[in-house]
MOPAC internal coordinates of N, CA, C and O (Angstrom, degrees):
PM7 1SCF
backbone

  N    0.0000 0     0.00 0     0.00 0    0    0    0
  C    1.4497 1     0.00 0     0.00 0    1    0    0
  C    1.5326 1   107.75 1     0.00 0    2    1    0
  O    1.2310 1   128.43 1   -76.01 1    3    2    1
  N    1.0797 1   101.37 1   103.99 1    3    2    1
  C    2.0140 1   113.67 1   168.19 1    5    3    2
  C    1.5892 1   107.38 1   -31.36 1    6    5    3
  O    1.2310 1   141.29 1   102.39 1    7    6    5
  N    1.1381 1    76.28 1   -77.61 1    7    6    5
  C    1.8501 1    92.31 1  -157.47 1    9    7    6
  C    1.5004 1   111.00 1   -55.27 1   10    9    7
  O    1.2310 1   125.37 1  -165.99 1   11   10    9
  N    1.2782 1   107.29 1    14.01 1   11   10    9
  C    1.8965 1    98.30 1  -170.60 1   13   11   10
  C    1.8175 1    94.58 1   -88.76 1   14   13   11
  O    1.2310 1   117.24 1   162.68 1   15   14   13
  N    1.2254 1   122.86 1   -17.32 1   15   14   13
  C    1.5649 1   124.11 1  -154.84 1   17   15   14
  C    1.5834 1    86.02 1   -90.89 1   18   17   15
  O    1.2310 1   103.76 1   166.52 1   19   18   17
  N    1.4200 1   147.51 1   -13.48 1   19   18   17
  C    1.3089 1   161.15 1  -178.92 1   21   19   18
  C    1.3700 1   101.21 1   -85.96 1   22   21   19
  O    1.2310 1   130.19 1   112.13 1   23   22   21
  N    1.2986 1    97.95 1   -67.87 1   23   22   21
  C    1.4822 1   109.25 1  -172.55 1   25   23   22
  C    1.6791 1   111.71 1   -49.46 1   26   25   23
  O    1.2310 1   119.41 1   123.28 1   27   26   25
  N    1.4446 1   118.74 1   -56.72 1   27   26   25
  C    1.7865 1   114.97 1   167.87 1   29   27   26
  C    1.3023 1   112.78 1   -58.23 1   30   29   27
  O    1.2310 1   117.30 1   147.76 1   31   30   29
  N    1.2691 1   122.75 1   -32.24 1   31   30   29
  C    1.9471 1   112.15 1   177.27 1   33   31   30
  C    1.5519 1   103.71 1   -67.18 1   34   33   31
  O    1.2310 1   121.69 1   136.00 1   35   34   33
  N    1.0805 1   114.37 1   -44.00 1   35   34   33
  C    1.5999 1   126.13 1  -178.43 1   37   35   34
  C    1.6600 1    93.57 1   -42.07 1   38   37   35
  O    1.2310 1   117.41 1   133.62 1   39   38   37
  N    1.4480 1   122.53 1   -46.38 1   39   38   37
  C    1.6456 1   115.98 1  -145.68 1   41   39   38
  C    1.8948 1    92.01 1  -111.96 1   42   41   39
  O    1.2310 1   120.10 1   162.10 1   43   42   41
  N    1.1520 1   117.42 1   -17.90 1   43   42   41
  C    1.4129 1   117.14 1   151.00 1   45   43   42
  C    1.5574 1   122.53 1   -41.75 1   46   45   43
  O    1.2310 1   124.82 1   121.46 1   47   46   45
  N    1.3957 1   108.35 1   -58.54 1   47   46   45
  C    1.3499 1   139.40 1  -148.59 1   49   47   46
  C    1.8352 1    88.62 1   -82.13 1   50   49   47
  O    1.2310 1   126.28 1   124.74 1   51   50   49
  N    1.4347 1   105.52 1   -55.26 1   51   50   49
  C    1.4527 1   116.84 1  -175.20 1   53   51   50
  C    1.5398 1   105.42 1   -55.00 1   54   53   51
  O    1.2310 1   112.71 1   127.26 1   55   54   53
  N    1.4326 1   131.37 1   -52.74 1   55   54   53
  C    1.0924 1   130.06 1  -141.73 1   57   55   54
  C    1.9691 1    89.02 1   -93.47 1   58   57   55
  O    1.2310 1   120.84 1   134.76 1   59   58   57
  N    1.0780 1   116.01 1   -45.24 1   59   58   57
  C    1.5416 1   100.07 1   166.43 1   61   59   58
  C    1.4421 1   122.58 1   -48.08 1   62   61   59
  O    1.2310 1   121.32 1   138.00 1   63   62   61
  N    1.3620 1   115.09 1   -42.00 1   63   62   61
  C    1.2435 1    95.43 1  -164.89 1   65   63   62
  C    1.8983 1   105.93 1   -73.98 1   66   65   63
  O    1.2310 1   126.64 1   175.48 1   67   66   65
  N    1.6058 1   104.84 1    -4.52 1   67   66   65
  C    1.5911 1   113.24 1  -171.21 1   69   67   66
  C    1.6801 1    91.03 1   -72.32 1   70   69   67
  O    1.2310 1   121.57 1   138.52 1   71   70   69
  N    1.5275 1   114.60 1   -41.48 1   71   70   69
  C    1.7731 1    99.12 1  -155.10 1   73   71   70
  C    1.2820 1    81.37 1  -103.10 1   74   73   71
  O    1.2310 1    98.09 1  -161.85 1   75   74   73
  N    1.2340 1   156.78 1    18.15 1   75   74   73
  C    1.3825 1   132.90 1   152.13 1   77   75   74
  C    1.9127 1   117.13 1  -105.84 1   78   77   75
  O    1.2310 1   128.97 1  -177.64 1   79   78   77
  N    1.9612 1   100.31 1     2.36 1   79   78   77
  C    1.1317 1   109.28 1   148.11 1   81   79   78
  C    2.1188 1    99.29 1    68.24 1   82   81   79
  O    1.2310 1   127.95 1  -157.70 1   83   82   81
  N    1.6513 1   102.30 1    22.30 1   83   82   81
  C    1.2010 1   111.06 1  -159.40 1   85   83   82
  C    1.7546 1    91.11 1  -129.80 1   86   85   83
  O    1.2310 1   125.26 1   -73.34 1   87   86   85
  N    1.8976 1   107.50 1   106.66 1   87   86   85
  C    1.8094 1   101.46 1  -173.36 1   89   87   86
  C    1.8181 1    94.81 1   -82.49 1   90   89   87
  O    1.2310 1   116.67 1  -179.41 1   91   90   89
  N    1.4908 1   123.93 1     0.59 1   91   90   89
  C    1.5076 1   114.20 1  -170.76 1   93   91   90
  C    1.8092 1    99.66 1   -76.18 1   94   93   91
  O    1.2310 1   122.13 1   145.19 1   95   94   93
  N    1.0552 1   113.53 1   -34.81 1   95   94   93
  C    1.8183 1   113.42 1  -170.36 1   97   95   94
  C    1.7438 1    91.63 1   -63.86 1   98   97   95
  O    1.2310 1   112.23 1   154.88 1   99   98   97
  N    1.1758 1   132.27 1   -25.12 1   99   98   97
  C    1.3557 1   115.71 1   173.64 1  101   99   98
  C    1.5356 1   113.04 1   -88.91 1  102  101   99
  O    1.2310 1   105.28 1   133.32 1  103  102  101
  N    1.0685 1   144.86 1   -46.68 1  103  102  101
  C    1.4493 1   134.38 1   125.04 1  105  103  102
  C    1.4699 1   130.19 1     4.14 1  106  105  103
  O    1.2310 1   122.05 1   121.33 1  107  106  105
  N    1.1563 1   113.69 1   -58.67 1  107  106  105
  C    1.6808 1   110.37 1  -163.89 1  109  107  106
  C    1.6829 1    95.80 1  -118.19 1  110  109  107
  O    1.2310 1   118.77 1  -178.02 1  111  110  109
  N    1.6902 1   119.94 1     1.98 1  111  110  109
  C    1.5009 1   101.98 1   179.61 1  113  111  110
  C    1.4674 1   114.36 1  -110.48 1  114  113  111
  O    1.2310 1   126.75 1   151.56 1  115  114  113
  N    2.0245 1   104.62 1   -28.44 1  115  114  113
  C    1.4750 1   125.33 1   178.04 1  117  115  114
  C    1.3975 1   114.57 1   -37.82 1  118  117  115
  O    1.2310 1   124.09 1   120.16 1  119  118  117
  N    1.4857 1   109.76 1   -59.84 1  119  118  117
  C    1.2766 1   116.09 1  -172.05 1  121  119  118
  C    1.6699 1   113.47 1   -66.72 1  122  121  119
  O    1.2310 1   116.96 1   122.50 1  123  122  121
  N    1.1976 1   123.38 1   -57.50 1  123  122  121
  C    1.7280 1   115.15 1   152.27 1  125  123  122
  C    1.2743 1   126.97 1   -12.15 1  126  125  123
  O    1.2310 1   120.96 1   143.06 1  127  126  125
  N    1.6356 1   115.76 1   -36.94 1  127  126  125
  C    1.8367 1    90.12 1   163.34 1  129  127  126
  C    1.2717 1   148.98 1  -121.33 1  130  129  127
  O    1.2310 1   130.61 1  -142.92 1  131  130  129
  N    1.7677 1    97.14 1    37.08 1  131  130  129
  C    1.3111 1   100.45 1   145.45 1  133  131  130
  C    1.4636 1    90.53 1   133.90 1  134  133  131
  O    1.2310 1   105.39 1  -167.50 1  135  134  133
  N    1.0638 1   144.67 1    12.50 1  135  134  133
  C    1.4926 1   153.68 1  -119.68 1  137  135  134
  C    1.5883 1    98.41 1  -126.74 1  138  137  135
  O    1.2310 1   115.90 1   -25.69 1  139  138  137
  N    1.5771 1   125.38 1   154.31 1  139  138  137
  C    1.1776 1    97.34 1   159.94 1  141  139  138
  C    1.7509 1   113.45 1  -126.43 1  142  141  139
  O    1.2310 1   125.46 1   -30.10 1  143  142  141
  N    1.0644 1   107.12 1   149.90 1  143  142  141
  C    1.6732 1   114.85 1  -177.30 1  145  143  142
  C    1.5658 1   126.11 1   -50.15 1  146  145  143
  O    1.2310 1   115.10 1   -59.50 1  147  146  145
  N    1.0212 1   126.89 1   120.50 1  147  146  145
  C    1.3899 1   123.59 1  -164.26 1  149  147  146
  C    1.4775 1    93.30 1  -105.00 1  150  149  147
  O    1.2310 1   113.70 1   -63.55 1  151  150  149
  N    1.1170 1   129.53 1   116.45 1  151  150  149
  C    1.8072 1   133.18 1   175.95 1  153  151  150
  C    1.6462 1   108.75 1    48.84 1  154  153  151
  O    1.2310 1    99.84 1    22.79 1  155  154  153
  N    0.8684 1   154.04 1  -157.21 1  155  154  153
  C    1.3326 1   170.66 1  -140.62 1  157  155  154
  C    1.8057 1   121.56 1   -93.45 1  158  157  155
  O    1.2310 1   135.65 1   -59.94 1  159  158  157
  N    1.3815 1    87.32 1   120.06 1  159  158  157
  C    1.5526 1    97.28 1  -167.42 1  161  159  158
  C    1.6514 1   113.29 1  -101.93 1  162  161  159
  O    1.2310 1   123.80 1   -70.84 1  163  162  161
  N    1.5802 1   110.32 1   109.16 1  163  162  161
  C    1.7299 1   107.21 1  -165.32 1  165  163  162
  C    1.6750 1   105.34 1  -149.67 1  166  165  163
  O    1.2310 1   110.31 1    18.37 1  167  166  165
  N    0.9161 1   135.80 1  -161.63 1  167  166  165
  C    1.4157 1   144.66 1  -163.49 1  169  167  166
  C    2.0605 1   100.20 1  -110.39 1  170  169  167
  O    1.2310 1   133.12 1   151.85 1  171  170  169
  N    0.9550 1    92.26 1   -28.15 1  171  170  169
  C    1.6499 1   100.63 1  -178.65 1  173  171  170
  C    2.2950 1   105.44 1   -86.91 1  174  173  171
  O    1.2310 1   133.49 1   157.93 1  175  174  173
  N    1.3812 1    91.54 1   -22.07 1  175  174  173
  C    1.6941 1    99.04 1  -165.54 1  177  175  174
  C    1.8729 1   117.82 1  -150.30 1  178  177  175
  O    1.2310 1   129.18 1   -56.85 1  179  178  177
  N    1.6472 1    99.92 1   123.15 1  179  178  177
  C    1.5631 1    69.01 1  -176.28 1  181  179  178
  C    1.5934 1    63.54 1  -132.40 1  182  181  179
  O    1.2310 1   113.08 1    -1.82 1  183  182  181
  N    1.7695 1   130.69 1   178.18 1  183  182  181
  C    1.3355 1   143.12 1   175.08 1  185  183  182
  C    1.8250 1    95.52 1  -154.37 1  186  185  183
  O    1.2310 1   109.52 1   -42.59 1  187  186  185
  N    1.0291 1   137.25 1   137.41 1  187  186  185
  C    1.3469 1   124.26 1  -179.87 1  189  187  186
  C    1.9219 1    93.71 1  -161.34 1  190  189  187
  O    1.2310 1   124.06 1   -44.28 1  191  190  189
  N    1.4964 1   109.82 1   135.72 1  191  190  189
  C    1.2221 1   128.19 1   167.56 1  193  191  190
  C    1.3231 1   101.66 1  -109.69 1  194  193  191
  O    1.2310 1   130.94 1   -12.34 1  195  194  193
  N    1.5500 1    96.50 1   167.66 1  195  194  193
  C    1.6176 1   117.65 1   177.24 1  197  195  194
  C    1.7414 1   103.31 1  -174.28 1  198  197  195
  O    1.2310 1   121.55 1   -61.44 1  199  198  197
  N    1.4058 1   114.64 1   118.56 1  199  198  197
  C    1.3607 1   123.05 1  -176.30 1  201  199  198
  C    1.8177 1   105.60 1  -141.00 1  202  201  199
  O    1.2310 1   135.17 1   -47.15 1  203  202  201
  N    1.6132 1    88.26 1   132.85 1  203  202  201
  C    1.3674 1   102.08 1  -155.71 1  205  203  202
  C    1.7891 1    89.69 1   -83.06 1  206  205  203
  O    1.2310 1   131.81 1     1.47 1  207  206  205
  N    1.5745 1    94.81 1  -178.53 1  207  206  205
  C    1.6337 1   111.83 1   163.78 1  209  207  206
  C    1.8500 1   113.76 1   -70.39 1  210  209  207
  O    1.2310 1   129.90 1   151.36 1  211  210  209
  N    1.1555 1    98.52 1   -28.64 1  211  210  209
  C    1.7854 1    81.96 1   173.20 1  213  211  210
  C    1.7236 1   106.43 1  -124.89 1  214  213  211
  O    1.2310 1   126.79 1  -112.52 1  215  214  213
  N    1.4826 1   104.55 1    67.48 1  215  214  213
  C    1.1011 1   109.19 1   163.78 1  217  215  214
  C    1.3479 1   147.59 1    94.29 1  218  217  215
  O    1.2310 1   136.15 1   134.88 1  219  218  217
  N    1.8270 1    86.34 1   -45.12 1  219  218  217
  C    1.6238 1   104.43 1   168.62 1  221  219  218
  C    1.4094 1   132.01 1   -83.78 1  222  221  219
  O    1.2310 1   121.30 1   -54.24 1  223  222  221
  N    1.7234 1   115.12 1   125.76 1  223  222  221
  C    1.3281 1   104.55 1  -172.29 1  225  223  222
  C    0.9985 1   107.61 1  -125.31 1  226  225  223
  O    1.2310 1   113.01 1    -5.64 1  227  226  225
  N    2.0274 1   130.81 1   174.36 1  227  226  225
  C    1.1960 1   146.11 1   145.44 1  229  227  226
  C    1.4175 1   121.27 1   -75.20 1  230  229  227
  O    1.2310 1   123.61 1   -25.49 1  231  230  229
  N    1.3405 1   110.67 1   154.51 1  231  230  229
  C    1.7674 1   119.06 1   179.35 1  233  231  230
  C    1.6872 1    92.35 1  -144.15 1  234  233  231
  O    1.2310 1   125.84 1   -68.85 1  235  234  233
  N    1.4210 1   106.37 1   111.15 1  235  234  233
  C    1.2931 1   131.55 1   177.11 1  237  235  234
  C    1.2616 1   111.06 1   -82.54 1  238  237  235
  O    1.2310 1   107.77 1   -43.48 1  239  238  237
  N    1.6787 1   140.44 1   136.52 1  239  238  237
  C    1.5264 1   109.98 1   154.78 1  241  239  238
  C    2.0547 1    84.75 1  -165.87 1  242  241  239
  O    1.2310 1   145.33 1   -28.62 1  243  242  241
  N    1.3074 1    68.36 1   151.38 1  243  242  241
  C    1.4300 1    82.89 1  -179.24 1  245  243  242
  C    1.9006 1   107.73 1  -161.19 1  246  245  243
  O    1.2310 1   129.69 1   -49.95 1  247  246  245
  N    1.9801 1    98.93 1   130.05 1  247  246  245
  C    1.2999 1    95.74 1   166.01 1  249  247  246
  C    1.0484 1    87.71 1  -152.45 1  250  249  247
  O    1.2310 1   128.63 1   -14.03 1  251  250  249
  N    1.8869 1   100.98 1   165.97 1  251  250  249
  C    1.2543 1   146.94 1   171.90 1  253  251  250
  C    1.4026 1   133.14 1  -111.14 1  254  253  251
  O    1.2310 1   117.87 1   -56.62 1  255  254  253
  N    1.1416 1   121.65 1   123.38 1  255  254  253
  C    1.5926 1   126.41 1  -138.40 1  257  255  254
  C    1.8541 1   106.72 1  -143.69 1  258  257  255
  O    1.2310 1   111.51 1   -56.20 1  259  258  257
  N    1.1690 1   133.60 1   123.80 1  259  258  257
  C    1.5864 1   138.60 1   169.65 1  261  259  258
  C    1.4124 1   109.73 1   -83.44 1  262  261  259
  O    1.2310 1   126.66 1   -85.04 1  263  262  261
  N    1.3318 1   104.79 1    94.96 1  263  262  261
  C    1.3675 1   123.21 1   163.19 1  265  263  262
  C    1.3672 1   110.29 1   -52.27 1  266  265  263
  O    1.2310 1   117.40 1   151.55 1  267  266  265
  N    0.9075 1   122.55 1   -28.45 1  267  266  265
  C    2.1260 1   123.60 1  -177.71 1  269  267  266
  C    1.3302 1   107.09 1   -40.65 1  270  269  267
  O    1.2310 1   115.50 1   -43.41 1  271  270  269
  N    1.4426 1   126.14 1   136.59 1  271  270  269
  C    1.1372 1   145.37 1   171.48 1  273  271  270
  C    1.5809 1   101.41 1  -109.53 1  274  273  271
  O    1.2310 1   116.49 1    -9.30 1  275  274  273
  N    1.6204 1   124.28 1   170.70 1  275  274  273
  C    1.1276 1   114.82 1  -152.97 1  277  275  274
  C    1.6539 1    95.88 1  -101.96 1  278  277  275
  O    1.2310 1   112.40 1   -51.35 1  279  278  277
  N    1.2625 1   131.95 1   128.65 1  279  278  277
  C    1.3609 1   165.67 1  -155.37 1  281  279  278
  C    1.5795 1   115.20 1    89.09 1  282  281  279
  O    1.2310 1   123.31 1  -167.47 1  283  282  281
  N    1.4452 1   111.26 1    12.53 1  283  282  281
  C    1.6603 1   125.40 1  -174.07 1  285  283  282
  C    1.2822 1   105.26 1  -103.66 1  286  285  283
  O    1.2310 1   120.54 1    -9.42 1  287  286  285
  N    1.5565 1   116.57 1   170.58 1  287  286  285
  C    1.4278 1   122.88 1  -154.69 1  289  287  286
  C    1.4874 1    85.88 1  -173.69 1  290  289  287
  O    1.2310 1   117.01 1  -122.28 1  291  290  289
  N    1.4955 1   123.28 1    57.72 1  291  290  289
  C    1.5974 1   122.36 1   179.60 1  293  291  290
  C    1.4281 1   110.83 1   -92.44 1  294  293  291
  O    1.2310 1   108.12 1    12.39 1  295  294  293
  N    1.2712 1   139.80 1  -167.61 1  295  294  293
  C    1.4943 1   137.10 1  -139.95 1  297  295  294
  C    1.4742 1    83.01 1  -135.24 1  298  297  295
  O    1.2310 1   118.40 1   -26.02 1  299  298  297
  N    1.0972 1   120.65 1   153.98 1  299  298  297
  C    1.8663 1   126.06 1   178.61 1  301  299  298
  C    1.4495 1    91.35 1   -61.84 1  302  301  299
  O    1.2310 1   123.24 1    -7.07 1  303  302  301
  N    1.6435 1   111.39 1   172.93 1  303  302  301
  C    1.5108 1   130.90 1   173.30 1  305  303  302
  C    1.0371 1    97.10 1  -129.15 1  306  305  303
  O    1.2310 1   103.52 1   -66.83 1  307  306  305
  N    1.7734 1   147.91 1   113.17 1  307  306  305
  C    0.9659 1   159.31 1   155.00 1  309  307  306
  C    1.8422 1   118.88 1   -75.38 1  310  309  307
  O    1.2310 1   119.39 1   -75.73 1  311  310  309
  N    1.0602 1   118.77 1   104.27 1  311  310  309
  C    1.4610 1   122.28 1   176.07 1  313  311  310
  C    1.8026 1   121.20 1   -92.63 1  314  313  311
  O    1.2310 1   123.10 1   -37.86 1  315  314  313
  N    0.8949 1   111.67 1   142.14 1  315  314  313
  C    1.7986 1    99.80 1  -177.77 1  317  315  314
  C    1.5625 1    97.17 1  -130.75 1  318  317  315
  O    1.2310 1    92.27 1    -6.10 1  319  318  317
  N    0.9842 1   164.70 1   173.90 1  319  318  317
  C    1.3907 1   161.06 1  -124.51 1  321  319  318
  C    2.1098 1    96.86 1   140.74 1  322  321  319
  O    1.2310 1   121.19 1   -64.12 1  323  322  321
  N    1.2296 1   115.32 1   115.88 1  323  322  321
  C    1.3831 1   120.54 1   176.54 1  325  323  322
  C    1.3064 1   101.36 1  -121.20 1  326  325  323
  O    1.2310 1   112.18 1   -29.13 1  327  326  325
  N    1.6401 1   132.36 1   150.87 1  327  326  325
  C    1.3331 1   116.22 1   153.00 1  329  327  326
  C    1.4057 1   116.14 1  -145.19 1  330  329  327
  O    1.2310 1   103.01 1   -38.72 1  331  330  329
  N    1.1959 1   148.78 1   141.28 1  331  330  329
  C    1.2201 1   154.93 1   150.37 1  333  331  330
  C    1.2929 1   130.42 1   -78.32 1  334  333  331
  O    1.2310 1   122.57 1   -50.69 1  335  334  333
  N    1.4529 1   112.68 1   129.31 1  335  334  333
  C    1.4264 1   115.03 1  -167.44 1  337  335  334
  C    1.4627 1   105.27 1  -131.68 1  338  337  335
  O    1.2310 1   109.57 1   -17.13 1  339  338  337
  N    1.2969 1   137.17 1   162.87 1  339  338  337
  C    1.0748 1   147.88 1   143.18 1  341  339  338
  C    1.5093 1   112.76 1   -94.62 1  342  341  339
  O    1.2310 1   110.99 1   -43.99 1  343  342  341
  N    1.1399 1   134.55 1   136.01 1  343  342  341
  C    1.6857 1   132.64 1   177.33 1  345  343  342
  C    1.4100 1    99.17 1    40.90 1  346  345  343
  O    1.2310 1   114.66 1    90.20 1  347  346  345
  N    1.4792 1   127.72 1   -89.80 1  347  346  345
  C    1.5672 1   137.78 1  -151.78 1  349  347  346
  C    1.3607 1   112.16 1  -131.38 1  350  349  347
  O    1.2310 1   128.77 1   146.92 1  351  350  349
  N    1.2993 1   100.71 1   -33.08 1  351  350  349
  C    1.7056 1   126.31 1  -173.90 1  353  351  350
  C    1.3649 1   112.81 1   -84.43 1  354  353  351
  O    1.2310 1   120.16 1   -68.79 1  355  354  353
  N    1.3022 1   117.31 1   111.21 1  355  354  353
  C    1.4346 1   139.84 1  -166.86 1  357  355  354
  C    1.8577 1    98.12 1   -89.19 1  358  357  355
  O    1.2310 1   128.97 1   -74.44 1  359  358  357
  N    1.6286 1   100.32 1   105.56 1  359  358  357
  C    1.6447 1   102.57 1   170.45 1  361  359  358
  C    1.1850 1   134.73 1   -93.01 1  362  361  359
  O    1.2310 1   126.19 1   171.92 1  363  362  361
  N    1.0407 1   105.70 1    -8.08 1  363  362  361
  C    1.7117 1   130.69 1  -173.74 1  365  363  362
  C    1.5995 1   114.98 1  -143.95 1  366  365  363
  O    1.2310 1   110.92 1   -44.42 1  367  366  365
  N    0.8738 1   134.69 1   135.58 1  367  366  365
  C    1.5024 1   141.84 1   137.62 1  369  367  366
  C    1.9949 1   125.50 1  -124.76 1  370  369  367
  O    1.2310 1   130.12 1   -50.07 1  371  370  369
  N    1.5105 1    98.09 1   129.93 1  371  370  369
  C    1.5771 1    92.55 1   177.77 1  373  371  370
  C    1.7460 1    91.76 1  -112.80 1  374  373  371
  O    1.2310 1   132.50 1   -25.02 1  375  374  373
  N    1.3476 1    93.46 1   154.98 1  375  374  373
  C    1.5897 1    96.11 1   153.06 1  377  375  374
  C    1.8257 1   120.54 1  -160.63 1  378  377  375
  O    1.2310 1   129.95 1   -28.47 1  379  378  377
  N    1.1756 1    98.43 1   151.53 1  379  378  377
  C    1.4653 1   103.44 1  -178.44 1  381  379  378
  C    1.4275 1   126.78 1  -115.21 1  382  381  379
  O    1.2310 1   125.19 1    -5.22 1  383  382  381
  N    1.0921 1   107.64 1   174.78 1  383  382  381
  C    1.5235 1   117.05 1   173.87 1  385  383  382
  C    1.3063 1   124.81 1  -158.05 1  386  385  383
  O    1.2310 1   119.31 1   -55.96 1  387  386  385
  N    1.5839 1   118.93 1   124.04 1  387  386  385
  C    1.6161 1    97.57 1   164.90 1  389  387  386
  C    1.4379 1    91.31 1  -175.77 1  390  389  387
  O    1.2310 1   120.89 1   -15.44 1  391  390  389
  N    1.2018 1   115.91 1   164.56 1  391  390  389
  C    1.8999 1   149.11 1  -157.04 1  393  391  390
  C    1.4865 1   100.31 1   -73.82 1  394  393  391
  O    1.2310 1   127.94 1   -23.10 1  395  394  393
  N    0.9951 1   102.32 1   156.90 1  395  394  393
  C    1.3218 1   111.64 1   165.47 1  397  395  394
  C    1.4513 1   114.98 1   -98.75 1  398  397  395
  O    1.2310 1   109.46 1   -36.24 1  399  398  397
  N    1.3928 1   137.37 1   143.76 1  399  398  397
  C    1.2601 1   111.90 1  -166.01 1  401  399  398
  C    1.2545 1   125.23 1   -83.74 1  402  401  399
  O    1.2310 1   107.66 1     6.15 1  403  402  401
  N    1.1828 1   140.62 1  -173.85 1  403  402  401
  C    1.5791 1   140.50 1  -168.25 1  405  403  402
  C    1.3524 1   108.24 1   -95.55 1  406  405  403
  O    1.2310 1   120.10 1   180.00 1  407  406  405

């Protein structure tokens, strides 16, 4: 399966930017491996595919969202969502979550 060597840089890439609590390393590192951009590439949105020669692909996505309600002042919520597929059939999924800091 191709796409699995994508798929672990993808969750490398993800999980740093979780313990350094930093959504730009998914931004400025995602696209570096090899991936391609699905609509609009920003700090609020990233979407990125990658489909190998025999079939198997990645589904990248990641957003960032202000939980603040109005007299609130809450920290962004960053989501990352990865998935691995063979043909149609999804073998893997990781996903994350975590704040932006204060």
């Amino acid at each position: 399966m191709l796409a699995r060597e994508k798929y672990q840089q993808a969750i490398e890439i993800a999980l740093e930017a979780k313990n350094e609590k930093n959504s730009g390393i998914i931004v400025e590192k995602i696209p570096d491996i090899g991936v391609e951009i699905v609509g609009e590439k920003n700090y609020m949105g990233l979407k990125c595919i990658y489909t190998a020669e025999d079939g198997s692909c990645i589904k990248f996505n990641y957003h960032s969202y202000d939980p603040s309600g109005p007299f609130q002042n809450l920290p962004d919520v960053n989501k990352i969502k990865i998935e691995l597929f063979q043909d149609t059939e999804k073998i893997e999924e990781c996903y994350m979550e975590f704040d932006d800091p204060r």
